[in-house]
N, CA, C and O atoms as a Tinker XYZ file with bonds, in Angstrom:
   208  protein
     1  N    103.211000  147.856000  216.908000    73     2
     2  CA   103.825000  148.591000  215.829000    64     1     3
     3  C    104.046000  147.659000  214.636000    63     2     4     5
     4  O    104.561000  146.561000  214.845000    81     3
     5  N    103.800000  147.912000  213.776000    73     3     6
     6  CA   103.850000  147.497000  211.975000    64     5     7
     7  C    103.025000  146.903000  212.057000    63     6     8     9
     8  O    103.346000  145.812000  211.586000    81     7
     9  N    101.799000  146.875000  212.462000    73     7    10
    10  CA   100.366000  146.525000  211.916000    64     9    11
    11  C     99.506000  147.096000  210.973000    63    10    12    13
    12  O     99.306000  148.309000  210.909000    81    11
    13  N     98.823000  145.997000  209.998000    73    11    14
    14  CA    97.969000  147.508000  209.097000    64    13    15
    15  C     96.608000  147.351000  210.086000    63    14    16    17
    16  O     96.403000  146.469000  210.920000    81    15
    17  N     95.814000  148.402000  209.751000    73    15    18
    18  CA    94.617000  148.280000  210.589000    64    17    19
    19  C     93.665000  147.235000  210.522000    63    18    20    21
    20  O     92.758000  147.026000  211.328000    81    19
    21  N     93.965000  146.540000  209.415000    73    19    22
    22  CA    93.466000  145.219000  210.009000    64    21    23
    23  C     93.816000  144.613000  210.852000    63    22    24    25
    24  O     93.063000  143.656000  211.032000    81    23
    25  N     94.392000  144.642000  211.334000    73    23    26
    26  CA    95.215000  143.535000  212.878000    64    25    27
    27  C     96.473000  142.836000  212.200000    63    26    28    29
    28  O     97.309000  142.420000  213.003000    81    27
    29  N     96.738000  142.642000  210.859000    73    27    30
    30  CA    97.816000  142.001000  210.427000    64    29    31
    31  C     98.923000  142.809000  210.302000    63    30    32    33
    32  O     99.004000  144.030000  210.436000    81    31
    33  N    100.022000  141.750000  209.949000    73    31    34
    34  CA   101.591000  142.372000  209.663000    64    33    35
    35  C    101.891000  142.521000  207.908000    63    34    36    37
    36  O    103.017000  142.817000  207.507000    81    35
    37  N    100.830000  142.294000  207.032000    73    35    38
    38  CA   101.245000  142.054000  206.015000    64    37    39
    39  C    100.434000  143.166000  205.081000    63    38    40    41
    40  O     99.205000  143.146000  205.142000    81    39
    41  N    101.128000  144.194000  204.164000    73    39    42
    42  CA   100.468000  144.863000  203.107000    64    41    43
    43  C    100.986000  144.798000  201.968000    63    42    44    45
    44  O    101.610000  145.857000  202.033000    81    43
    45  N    101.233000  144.388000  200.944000    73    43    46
    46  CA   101.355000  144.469000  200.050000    64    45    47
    47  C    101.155000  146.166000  198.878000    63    46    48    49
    48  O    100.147000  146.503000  198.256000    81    47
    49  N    102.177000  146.714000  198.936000    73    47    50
    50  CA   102.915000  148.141000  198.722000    64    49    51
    51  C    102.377000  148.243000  197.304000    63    50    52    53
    52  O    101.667000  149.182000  196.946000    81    51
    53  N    102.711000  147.330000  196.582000    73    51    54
    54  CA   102.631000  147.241000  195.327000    64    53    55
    55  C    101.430000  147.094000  194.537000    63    54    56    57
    56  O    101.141000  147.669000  193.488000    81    55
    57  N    100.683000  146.122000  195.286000    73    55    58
    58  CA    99.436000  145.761000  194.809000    64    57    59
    59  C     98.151000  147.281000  195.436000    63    58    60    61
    60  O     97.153000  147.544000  194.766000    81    59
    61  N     98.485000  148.042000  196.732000    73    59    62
    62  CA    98.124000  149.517000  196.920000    64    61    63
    63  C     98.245000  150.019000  195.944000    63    62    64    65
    64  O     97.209000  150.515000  195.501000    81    63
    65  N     99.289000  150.143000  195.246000    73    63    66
    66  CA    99.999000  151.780000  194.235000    64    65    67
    67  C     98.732000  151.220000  193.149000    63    66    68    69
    68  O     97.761000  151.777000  192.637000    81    67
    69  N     99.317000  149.773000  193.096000    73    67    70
    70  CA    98.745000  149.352000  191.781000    64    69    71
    71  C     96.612000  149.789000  191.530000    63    70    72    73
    72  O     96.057000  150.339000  190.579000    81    71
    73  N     96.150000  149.361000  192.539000    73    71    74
    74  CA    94.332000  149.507000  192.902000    64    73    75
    75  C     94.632000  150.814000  192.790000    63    74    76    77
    76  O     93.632000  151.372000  192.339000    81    75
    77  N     95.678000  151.744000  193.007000    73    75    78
    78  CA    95.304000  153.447000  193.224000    64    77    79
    79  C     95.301000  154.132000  192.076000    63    78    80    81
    80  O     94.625000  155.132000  191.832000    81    79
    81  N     96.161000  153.519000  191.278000    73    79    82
    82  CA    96.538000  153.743000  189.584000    64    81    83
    83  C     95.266000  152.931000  189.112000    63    82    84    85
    84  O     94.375000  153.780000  189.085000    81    83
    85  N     94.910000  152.127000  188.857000    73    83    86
    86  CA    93.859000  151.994000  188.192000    64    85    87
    87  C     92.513000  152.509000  188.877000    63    86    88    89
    88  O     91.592000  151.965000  188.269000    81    87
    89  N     92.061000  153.252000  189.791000    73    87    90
    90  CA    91.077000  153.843000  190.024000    64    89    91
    91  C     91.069000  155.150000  189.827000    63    90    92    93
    92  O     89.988000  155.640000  189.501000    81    91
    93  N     92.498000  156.235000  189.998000    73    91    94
    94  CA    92.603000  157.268000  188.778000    64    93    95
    95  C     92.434000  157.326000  187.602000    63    94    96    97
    96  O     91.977000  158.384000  187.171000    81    95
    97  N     92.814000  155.934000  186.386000    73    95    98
    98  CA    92.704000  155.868000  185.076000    64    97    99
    99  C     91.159000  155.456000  185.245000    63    98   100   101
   100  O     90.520000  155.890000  184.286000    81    99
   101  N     90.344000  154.742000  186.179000    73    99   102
   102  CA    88.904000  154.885000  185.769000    64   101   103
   103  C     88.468000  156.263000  185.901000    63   102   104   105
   104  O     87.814000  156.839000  185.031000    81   103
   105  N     88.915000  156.901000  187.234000    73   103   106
   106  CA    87.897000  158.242000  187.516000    64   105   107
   107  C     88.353000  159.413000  185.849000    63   106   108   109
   108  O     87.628000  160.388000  185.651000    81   107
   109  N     89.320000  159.181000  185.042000    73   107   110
   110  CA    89.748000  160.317000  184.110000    64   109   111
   111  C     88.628000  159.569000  183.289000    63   110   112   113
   112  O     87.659000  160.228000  182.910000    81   111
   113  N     88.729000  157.997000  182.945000    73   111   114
   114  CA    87.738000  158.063000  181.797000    64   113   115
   115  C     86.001000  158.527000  182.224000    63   114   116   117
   116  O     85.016000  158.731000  181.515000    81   115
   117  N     86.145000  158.553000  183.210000    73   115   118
   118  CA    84.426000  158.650000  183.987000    64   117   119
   119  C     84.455000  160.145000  183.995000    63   118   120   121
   120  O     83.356000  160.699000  183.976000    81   119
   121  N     85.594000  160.938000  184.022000    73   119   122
   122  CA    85.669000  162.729000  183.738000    64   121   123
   123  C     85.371000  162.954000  185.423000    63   122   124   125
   124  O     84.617000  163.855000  185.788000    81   123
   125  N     85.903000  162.231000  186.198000    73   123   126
   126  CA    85.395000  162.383000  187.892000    64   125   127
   127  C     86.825000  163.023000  188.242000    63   126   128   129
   128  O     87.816000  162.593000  187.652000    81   127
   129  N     86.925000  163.896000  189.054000    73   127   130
   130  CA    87.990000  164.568000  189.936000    64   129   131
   131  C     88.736000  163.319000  190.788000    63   130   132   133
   132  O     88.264000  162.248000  191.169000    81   131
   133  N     90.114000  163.893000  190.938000    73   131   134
   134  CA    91.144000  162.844000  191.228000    64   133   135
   135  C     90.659000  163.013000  193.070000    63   134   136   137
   136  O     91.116000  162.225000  193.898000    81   135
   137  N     89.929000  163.874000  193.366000    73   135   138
   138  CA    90.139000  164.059000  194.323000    64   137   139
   139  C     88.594000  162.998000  194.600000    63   138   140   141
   140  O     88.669000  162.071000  195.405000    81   139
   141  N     87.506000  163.228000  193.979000    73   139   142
   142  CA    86.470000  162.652000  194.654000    64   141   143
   143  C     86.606000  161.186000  194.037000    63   142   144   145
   144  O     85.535000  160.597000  194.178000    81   143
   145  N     87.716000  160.280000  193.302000    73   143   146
   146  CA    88.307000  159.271000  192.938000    64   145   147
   147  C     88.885000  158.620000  193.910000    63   146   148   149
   148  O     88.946000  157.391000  193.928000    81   147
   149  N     89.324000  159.309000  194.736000    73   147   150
   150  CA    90.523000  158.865000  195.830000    64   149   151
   151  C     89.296000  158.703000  197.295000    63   150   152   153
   152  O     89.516000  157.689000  197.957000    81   151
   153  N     88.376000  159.376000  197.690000    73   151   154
   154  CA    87.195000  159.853000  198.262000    64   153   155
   155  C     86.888000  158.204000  198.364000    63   154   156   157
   156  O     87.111000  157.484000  199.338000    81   155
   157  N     86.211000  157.752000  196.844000    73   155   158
   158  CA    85.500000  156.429000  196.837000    64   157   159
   159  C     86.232000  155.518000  196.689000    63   158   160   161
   160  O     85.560000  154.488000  196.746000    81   159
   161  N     88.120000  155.128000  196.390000    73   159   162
   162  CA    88.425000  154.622000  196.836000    64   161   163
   163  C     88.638000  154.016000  198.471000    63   162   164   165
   164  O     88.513000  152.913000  199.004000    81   163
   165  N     88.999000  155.285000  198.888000    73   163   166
   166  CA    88.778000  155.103000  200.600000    64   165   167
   167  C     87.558000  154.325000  201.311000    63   166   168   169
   168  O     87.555000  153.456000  202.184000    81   167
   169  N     86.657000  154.885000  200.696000    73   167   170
   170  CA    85.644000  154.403000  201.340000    64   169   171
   171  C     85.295000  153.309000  201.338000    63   170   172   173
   172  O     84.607000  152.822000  202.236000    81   171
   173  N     85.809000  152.527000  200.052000    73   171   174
   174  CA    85.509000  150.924000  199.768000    64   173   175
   175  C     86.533000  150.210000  200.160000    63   174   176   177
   176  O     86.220000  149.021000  200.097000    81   175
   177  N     87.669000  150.362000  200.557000    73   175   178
   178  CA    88.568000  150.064000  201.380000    64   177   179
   179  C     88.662000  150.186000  202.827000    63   178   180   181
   180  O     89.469000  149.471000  203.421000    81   179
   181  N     87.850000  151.100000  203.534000    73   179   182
   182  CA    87.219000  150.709000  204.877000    64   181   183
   183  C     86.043000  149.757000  204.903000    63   182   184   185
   184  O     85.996000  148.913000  205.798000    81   183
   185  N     85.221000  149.819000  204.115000    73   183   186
   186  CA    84.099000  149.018000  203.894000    64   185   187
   187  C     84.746000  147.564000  203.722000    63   186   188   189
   188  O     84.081000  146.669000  204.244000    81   187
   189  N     86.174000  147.090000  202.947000    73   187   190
   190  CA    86.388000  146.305000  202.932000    64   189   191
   191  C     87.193000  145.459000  204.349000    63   190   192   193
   192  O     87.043000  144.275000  204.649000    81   191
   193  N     88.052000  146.481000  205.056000    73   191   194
   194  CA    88.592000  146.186000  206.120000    64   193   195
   195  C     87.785000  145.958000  207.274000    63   194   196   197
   196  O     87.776000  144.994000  208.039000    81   195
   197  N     87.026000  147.132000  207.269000    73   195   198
   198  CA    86.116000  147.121000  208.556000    64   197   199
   199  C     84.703000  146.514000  209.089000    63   198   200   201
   200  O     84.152000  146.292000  210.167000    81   199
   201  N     84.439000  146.375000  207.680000    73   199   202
   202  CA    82.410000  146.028000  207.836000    64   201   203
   203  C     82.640000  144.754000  207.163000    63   202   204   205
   204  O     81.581000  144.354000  206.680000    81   203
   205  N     83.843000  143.779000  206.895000    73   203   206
   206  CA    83.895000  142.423000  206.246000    64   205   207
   207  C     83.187000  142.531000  205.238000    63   206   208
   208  O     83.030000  141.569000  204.487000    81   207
């Protein structure tokens, strides 16, 4: 318990909000839906956790 899925104890809350807010202010200037914004965030954030 209090692991992130990387295997560690440590996430940084702030620096999350923060990558999530600036990948909404890209997807509005790109005219991309908040929803398929959040989509390709995810995905590059497993790509980053999981596939090194």
């Amino acid at each position: 318990m209090g692991e992130t899925l990387n295997g560690t104890s440590f996430l940084n809350i702030e620096e999350e909000l923060e990558l999530m807010n600036k990948t909404l202010n890209e997807a509005v200037r790109a005219q991309k839906g908040e929803k398929e914004a959040m989509t390709e965030l995810g995905l590059k954030r497993f790509e980053f956790f999981f596939t090194g």
